[in-house]
C-alpha positions as CSV (number, residue, x, y, z in Angstrom):
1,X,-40.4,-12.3,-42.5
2,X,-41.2,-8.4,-42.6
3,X,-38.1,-6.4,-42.6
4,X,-37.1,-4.0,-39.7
5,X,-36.5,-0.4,-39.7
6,X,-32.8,0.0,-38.1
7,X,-32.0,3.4,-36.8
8,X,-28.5,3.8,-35.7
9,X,-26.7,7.4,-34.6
10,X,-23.2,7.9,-35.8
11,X,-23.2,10.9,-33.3
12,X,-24.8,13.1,-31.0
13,X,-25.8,10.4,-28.1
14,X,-23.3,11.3,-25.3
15,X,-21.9,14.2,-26.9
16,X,-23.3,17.4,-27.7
17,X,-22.3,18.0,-31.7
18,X,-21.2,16.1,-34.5
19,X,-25.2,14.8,-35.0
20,X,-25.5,12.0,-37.5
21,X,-28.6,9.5,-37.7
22,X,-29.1,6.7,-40.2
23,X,-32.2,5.2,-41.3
24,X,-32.0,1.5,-42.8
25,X,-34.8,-0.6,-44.2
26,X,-34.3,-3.5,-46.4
27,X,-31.8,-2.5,-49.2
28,X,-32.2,1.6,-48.8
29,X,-30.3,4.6,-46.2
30,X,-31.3,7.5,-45.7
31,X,-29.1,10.2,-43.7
32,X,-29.9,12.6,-41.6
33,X,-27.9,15.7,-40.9
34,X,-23.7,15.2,-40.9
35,X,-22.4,17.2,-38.3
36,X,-19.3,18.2,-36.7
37,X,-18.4,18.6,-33.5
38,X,-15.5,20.6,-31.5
39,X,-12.1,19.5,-29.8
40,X,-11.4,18.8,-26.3
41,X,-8.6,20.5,-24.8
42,X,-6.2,17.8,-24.5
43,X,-6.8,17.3,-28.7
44,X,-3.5,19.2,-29.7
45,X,-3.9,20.5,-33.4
46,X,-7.2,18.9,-33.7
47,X,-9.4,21.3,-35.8
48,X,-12.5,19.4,-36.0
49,X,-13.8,16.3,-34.8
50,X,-16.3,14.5,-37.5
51,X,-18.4,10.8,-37.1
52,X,-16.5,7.7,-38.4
53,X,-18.3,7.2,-41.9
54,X,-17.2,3.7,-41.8
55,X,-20.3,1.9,-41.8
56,X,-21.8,4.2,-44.8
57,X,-18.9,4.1,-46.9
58,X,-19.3,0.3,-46.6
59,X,-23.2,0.7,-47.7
60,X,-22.9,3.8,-50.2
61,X,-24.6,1.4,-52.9
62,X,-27.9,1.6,-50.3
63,X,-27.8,5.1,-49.5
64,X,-30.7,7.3,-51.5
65,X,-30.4,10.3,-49.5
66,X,-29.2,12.6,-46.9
67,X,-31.5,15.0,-45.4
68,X,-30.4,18.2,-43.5
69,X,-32.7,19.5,-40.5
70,X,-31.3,23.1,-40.3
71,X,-27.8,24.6,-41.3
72,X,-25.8,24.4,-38.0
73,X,-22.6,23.1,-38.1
74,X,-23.0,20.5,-35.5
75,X,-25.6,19.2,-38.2
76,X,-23.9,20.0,-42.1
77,X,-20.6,20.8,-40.4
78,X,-18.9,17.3,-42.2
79,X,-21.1,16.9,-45.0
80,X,-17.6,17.3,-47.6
81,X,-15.7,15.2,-45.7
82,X,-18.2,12.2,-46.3
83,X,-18.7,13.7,-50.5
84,X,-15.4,12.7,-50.8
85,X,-16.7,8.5,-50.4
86,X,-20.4,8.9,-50.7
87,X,-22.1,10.5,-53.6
88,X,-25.7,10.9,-52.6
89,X,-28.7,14.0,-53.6
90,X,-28.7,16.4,-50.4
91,X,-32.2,17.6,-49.4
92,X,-32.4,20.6,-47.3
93,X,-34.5,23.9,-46.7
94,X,-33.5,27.3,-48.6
95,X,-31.3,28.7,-45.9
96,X,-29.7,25.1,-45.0
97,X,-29.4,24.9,-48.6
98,X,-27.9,28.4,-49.2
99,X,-24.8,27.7,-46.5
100,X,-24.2,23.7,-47.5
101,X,-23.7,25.3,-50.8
102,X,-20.7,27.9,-49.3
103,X,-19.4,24.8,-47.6
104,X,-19.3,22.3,-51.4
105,X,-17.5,25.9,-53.0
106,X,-14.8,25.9,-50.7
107,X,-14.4,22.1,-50.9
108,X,-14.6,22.1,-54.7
109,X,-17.6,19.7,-54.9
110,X,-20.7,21.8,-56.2
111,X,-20.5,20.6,-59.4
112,X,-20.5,16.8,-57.9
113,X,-23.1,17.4,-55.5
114,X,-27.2,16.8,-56.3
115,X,-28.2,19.7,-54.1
116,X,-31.9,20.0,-53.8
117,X,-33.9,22.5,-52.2
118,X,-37.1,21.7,-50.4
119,X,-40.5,23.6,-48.7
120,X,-41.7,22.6,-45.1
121,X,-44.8,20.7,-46.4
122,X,-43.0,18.7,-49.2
123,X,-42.9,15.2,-49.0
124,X,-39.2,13.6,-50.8
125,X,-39.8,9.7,-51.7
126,X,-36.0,8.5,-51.0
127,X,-36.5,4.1,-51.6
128,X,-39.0,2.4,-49.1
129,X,-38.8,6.2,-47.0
130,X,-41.4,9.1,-47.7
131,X,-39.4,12.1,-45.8
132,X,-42.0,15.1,-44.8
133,X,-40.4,18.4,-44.2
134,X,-41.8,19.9,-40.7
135,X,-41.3,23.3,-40.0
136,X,-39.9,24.4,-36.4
137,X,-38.2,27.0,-34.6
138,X,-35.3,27.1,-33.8
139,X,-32.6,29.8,-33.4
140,X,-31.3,29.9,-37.5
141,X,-33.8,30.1,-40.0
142,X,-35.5,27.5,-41.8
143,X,-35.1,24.8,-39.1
144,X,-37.7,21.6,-39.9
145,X,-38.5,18.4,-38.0
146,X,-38.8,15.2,-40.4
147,X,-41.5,12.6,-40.0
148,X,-40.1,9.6,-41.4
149,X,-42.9,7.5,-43.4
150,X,-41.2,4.2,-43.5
151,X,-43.0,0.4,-43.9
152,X,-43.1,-0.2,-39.9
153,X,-45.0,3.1,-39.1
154,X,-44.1,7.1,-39.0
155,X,-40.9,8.1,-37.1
156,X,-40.9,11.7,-35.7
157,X,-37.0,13.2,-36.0
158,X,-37.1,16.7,-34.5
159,X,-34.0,17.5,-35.3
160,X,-33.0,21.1,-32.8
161,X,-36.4,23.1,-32.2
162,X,-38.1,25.2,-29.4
163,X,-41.7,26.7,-28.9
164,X,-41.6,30.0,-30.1
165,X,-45.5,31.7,-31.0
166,X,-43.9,35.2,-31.9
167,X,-40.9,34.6,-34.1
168,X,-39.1,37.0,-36.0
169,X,-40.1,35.3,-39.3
170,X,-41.3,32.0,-41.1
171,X,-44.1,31.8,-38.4
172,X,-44.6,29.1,-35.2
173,X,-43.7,25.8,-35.4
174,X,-46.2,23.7,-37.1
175,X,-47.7,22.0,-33.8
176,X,-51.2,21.2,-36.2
177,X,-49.4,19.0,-38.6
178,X,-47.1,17.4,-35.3
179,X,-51.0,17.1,-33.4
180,X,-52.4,15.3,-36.6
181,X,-49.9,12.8,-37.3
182,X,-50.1,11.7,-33.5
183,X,-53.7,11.2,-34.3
184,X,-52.4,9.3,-36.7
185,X,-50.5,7.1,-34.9
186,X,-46.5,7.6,-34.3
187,X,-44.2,4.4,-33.6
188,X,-41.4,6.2,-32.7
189,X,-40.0,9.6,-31.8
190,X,-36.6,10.6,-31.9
191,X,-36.2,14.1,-30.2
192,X,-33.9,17.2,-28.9
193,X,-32.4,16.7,-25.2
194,X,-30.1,19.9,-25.0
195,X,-32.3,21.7,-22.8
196,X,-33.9,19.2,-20.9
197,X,-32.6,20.1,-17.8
198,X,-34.2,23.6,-18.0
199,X,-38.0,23.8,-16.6
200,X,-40.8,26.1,-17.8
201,X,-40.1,27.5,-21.4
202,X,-37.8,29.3,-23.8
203,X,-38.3,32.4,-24.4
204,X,-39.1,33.9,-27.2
205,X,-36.5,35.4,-29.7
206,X,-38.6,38.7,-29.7
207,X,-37.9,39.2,-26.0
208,X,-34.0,39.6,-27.0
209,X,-35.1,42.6,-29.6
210,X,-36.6,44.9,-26.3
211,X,-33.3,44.3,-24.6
212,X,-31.1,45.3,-27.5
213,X,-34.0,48.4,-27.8
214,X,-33.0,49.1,-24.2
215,X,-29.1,49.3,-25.0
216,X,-29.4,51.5,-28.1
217,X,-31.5,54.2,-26.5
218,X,-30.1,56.9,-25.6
219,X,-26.6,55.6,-25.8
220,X,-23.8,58.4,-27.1
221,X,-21.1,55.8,-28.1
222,X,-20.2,53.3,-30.5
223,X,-22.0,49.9,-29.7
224,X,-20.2,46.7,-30.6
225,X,-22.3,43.4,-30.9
226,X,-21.3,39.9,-31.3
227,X,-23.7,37.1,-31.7
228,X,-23.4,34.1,-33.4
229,X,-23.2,34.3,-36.9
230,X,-26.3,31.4,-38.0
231,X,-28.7,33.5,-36.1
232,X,-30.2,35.7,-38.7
233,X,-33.4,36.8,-36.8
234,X,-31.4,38.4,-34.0
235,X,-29.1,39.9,-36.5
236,X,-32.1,41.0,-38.3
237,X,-32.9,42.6,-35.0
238,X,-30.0,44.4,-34.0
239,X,-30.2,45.8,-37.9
240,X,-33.7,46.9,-37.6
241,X,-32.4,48.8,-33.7
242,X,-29.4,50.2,-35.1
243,X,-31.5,51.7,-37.7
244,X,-34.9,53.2,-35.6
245,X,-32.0,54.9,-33.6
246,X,-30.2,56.5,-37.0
247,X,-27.1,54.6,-36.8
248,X,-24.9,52.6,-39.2
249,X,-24.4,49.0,-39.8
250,X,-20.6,47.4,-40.0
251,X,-19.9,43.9,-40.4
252,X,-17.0,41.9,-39.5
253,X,-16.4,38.2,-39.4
254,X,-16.0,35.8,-42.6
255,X,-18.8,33.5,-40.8
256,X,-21.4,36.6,-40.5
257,X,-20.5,38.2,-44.0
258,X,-21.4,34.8,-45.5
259,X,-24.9,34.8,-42.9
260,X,-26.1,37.8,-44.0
261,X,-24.7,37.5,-47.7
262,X,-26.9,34.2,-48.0
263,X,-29.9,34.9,-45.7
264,X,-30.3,38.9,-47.8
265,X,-29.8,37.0,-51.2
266,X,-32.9,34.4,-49.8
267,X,-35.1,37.1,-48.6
268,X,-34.9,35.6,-45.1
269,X,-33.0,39.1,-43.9
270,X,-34.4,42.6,-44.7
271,X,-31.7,45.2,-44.8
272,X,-33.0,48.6,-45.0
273,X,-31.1,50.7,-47.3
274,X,-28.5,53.0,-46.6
275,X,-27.3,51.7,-43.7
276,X,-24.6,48.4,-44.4
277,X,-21.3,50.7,-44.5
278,X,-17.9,49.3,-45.3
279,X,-15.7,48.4,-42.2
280,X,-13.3,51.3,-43.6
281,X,-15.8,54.0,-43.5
282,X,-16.3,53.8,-39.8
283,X,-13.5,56.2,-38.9
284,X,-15.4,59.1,-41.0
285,X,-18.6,59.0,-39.0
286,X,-19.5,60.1,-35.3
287,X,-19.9,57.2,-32.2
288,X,-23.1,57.5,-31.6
289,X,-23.4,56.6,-35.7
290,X,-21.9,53.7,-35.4
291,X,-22.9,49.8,-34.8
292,X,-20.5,47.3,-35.6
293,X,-21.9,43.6,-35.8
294,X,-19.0,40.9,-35.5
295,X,-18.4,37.4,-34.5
296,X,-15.9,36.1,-31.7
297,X,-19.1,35.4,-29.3
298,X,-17.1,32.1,-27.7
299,X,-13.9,33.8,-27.4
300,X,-11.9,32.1,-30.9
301,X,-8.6,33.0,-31.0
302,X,-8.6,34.4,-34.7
303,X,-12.5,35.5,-34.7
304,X,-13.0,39.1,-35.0
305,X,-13.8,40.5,-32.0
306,X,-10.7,39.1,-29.8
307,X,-8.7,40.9,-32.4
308,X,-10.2,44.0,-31.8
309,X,-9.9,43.1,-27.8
310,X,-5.8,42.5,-28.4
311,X,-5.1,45.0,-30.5
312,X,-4.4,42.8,-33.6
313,X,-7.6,43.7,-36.4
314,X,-6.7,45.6,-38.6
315,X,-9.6,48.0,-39.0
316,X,-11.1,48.5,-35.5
317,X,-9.9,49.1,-32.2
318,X,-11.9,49.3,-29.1
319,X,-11.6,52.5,-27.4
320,X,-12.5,53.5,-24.4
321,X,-16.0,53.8,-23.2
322,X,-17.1,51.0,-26.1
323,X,-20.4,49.4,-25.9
324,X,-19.7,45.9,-26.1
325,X,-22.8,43.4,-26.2
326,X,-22.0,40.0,-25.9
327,X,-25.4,38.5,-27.6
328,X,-24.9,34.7,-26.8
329,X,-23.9,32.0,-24.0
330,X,-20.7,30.2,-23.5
331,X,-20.9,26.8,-25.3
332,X,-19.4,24.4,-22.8
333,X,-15.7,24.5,-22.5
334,X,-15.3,27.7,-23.9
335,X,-16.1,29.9,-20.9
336,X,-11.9,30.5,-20.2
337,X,-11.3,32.4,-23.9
338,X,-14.9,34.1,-23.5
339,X,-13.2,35.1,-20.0
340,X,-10.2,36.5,-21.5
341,X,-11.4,38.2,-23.9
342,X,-13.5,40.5,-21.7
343,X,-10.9,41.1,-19.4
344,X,-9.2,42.3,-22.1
345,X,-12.2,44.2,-23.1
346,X,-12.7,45.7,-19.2
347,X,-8.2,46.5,-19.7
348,X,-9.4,48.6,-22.9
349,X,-12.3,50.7,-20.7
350,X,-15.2,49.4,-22.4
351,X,-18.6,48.6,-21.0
352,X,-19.0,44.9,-21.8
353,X,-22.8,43.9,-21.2
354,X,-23.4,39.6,-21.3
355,X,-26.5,38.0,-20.2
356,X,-26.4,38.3,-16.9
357,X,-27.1,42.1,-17.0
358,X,-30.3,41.5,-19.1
359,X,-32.0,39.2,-21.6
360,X,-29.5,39.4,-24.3
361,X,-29.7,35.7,-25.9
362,X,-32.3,33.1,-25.8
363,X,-31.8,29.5,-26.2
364,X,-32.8,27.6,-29.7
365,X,-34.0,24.9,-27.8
366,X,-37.3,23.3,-26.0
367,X,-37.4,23.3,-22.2
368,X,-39.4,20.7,-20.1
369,X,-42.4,22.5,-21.0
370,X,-41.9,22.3,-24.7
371,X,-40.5,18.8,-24.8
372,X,-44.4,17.8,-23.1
373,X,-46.0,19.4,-25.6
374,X,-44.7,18.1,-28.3
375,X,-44.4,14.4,-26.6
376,X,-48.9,15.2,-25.6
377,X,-49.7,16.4,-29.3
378,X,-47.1,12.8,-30.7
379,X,-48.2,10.6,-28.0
380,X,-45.3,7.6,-29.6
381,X,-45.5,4.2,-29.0
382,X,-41.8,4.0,-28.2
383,X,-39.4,6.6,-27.3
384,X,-35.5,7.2,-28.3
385,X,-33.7,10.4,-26.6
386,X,-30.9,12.0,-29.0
387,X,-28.7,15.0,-28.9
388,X,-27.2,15.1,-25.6
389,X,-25.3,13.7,-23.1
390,X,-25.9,10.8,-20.8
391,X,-27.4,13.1,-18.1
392,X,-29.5,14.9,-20.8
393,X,-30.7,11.7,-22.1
394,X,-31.8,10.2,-19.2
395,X,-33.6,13.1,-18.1
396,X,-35.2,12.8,-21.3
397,X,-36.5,9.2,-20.6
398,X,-37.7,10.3,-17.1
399,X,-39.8,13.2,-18.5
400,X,-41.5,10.7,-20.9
401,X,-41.6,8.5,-18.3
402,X,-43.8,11.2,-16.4
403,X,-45.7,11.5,-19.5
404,X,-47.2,8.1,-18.8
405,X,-44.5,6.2,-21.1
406,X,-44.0,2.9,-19.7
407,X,-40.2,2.4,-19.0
408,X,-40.0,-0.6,-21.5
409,X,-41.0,1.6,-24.7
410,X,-38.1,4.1,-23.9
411,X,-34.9,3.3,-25.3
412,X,-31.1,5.2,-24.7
413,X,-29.2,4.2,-27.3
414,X,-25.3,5.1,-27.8
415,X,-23.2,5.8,-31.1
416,X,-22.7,2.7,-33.2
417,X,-25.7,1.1,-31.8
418,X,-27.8,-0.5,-34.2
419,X,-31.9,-0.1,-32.6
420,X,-34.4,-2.5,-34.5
421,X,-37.8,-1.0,-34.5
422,X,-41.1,-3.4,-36.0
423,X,-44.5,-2.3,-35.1
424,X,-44.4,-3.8,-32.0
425,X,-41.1,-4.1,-30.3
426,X,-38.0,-1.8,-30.1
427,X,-34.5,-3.5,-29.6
428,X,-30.9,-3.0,-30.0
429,X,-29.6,-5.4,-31.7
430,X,-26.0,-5.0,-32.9
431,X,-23.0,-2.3,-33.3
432,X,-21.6,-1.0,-36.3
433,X,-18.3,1.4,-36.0
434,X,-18.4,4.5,-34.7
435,X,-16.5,7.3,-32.8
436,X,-14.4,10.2,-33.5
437,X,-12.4,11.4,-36.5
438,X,-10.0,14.3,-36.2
439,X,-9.4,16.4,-38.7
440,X,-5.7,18.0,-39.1
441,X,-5.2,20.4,-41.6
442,X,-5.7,18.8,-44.9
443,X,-5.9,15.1,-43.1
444,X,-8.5,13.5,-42.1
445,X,-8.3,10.7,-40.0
446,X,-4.4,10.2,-39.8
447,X,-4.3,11.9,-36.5
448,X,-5.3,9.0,-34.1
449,X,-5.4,8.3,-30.3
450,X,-1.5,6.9,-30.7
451,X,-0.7,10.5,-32.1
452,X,-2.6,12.4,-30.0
453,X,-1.1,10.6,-26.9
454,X,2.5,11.3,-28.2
455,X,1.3,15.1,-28.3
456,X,0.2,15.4,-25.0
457,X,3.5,13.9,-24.1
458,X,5.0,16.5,-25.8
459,X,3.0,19.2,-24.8
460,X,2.9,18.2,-20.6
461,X,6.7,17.0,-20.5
462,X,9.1,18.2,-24.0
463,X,11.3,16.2,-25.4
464,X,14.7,14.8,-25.4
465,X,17.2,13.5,-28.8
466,X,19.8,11.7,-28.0
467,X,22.4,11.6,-31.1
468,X,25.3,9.4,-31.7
469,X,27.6,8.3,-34.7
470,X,28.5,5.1,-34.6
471,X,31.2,3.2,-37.2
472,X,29.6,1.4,-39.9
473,X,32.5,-1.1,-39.7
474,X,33.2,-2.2,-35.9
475,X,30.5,-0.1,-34.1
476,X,32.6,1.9,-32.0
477,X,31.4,5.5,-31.1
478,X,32.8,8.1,-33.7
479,X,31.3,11.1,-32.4
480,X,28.5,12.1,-29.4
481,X,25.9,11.4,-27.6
482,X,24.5,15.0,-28.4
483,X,21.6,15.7,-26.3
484,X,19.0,18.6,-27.5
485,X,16.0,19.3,-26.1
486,X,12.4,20.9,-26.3
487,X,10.1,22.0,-24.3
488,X,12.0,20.6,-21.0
489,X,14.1,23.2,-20.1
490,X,16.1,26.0,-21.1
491,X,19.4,24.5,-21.6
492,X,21.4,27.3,-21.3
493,X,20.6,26.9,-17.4
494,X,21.2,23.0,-17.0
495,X,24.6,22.2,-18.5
496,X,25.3,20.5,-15.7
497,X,21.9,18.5,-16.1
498,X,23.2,18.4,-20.2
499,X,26.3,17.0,-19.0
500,X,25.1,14.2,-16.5
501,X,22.6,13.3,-19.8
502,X,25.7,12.5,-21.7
503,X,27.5,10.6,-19.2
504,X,24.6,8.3,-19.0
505,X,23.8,7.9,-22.9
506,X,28.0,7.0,-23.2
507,X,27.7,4.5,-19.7
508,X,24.9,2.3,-22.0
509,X,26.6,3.0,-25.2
510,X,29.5,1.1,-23.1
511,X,27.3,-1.8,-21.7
512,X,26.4,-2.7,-24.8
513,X,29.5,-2.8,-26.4
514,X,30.4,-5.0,-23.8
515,X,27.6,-7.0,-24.2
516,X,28.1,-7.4,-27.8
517,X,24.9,-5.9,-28.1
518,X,25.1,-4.5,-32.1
519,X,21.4,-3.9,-33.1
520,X,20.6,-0.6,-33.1
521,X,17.2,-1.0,-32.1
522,X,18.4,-2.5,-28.8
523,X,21.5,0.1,-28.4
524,X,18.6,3.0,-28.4
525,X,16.2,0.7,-26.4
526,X,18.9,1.1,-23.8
527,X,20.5,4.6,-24.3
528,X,16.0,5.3,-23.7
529,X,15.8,3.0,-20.5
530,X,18.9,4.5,-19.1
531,X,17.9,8.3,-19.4
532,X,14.3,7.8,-18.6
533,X,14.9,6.2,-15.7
534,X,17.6,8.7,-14.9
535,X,15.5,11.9,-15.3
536,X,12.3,10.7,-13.1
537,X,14.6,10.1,-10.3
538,X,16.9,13.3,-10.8
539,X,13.6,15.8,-12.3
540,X,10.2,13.7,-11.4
541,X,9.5,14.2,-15.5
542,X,9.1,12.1,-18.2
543,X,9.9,13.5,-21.2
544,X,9.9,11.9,-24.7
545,X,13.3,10.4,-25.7
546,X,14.7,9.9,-28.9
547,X,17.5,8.3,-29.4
548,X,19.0,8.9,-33.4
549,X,22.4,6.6,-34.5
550,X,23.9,7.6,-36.8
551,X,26.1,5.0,-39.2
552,X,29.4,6.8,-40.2
């Protein structure tokens, strides 16, 4: 019996980020991109959020390859969190190449890693797979589409791309080579659904460059810009502005010093000379000599420019009349910081210009318009929507369905879901595990749902210890109950509160005395009972209670 190609996403279906897809056929794996994605707000502490590598660390013996469409962190952001189980060669572009390899420094695992760089054009033979490099557009440089040459026919992965016939650099995406393989013949294409639910087309990146032209002309103060740091092409156009109206270039933000450190070194950013200054040389040279570049574009509490905004970087303050240009759109969730941090911004009496005053970011993705072209010029036999959430998906599947699809060809899939593809038929077929990972700190994975419950507890309602010393020899009550509290209220103010706390900790410390109840685990079941019942009545809260015994 002919083997199937399995295709199963360990991220990115119902969830914007944390994009992971594997490939199986027969005995080999191939990987493409390991992404992170963001916390919710109601994951306390959580840093990052990364796929469950289960189901790969299980297989590592089958994996040949992982294969990175562009250097986003949604897409390389947990690449050393799976080195540390999975030792496999890493093929990526130059650029995607040039920021992994920031990522394996830090980490300590260069000298581990098989890092190899690759051309749009080249073809990688990884087992039974031949993986062609595509190239696209897409807002970071260096962003390719794979067509997966595999024994049951060629799968299309886009990977994040848009339309864009006057890029910055690197040329338009490569529609000829996408036009010929649907001549071919494509069994199945697997494709970007973030902007689905936008009609028409995305602009191009150029159109940003006449805004920012706008901005700098004529302006007689500093200008201030913040942008995400991947985006080299519009950096490489604020650069080229700052410099055709005589001004200086300082940059601030770890992320964006290693962007431009990496994308210079590549040849994928032309700085002119003369006009990169250091942060400290700022103060020596007029306003209207001055453009600093920074990150902080979603409003992070330690990025750059919210420390200028409160006061709290040490090299730059804003000062009134500041031209502040916010060059980028509020990811999802982050619109509240992005809020505060212009208020703060407006407090300081700086001019803040977003997108909604002119056409100061583009999106890196395809609109409906795209998404048809690119679905015309592949013309699949089946049809699997990826990158987006359950809305964006099954728009996805009804744009395709407009595209003359018939409804049984188009698949949603979900994370852990394992789709069997042959030449002729496209199932699901199975689950393997899958879901989130939070990463704490140094751990990974030890912060679970249980944890994360107890710290919303903490966080919505405090918490109370209850402490008693009991005798070791007959049990009788040495010393206490002691009650202390946190985050429920200020103590200082409730003694009376403190005091009726006690009395009810002693009256089950005396129940169960009576009851010859010796065990501490059912002496602190009670003292808990007793008080947590006894604050919902008296406070309508339900803090966390600990009760501590003490042997004496």
């Amino acid at each position: 019996m002919a083997e199937k190609l399995k295709i199963i996403s360990l991220g990115g279906l119902n969830e914007i980020g944390k994009n992971l897809t594997v490939y199986e056929y027969g005995n080999d794996i191939i990987i493409i991109d390991v992404g992170m994605g963001f916390p919710d707000d109601d994951m306390y502490g959580v840093d990052v959020v990364i796929p469950d590598f289960t189901y790969l660390i299980k297989n590592k013996s089958k994996i040949r390859a992982i294969f990175l469409t562009h250097g986003h962190e949604d897409h390389i952001g947990a690449i050393p969190y799976l080195l540390r189980s999975v030792n496999a060669p890493i093929y990526a572009t130059r650029m995607t190449a040039g920021l992994v390899r920031l990522k394996l420094e830090e980490h300590r695992l260069l000298d581990s890693t098989q890092l190899i760089t690759c051309e749009a054009g080249e073809v990688v033979r990884a087992g039974k797979f031949n993986v062609e490099f595509i190239h696209v557009n897409h807002s970071i440089a260096d962003s390719v589409a794979f067509a997966i040459h595999a024994p049951v026919g060629v799968v299309i992965h886009t990977g994040d791309f848009k339309i864009d016939s006057t890029p910055i650099q690197g040329g338009m995406i490569d529609l000829a080579r996408l036009g010929e393989l649907g001549k071919q013949g494509v069994l199945a294409l697997l494709s970007d659904s973030t902007n689905v639910e936008r009609p028409g087309f995305t602009k191009s990146e150029r159109s940003v460059g006449e805004s920012f032209d706008a901005l700098f002309r004529g302006c007689d103060e500093r200008i201030i810009v913040t942008t995400f740091a991947s985006n080299v092409d519009r950096i490489q156009q604020i650069i080229s502005i700052a410099a055709k109206y005589g001004r200086k270039v300082a940059i601030t933000g770890r992320s964006m010093e290693n962007a431009i450190r990496v994308s210079t070194e590549l040849g994928y950013m032309k700085v002119p000379d003369g006009i990169l200054v250091d942060l400290n040389h700022i103060k020596t040279l007029p306003k209207n000599k001055i453009c600093i570049i920074t990150t902080g574009s979603q409003g992070e509490t330690m990025s750059a420019l919210t420390r200028m905004a409160f006061n709290t970087h040490k090299q730059v303050e804003i000062q009134a009349g500041d031209r502040v240009i916010l060059s980028a759109s509020a990811i999802p969730g982050n619109e509240n910081a992005i809020g505060n941090v212009i208020n703060e911004l407006f407090r300081k009496e700086a001019e803040v210009v977003n997108e909604r005053l002119g056409e100061l970011h583009v999106s890196g993705h395809a609109c409906q318009g795209e998404l048809k072209i690119i679905h015309a010029l592949l013309k699949p036999k089946f049809f699997i929507p990826v990158h987006g959430e359950q809305r964006h998906l099954k728009t996805h599947a009804k744009l395709a369905r407009e595209m003359g699809m018939s409804p049984r060809n188009i698949l949603i899939s979900d994370i852990g879901k394992v789709i069997e593809l042959t030449p002729n038929s496209i199932k699901i077929n199975g689950t393997v595990p899958a879901g989130k990972v939070f990463v704490d700190g140094y751990g990974v994975g030890d912060v679970g749902s249980v944890v994360l419950r107890d710290r919303k507890h903490l966080a919505e309602d405090g918490m109370i210890v209850v402490v008693v010393s009991l005798s070791g020899s007959d049990g009788a009550l040495v010393s206490g109950p002691d009650i202390i509290t946190r985050g429920f209220v200020y103590v200082k103010e409730s003694d009376s509160l403190m005091e009726e706390l006690r009395t009810v900790a002693l009256e089950a410390l005396n129940r169960c005395q009576a009851g010859g109840v010796a065990d501490w685990t059912g002496i602190k079941s009670a003292i808990k009972s007793d008080i947590s019942g006894f604050l919902y009545k008296k406070t309508k809260r339900n803090p966390m209670i600990l009760p501590v015994i003490m042997e004496v």
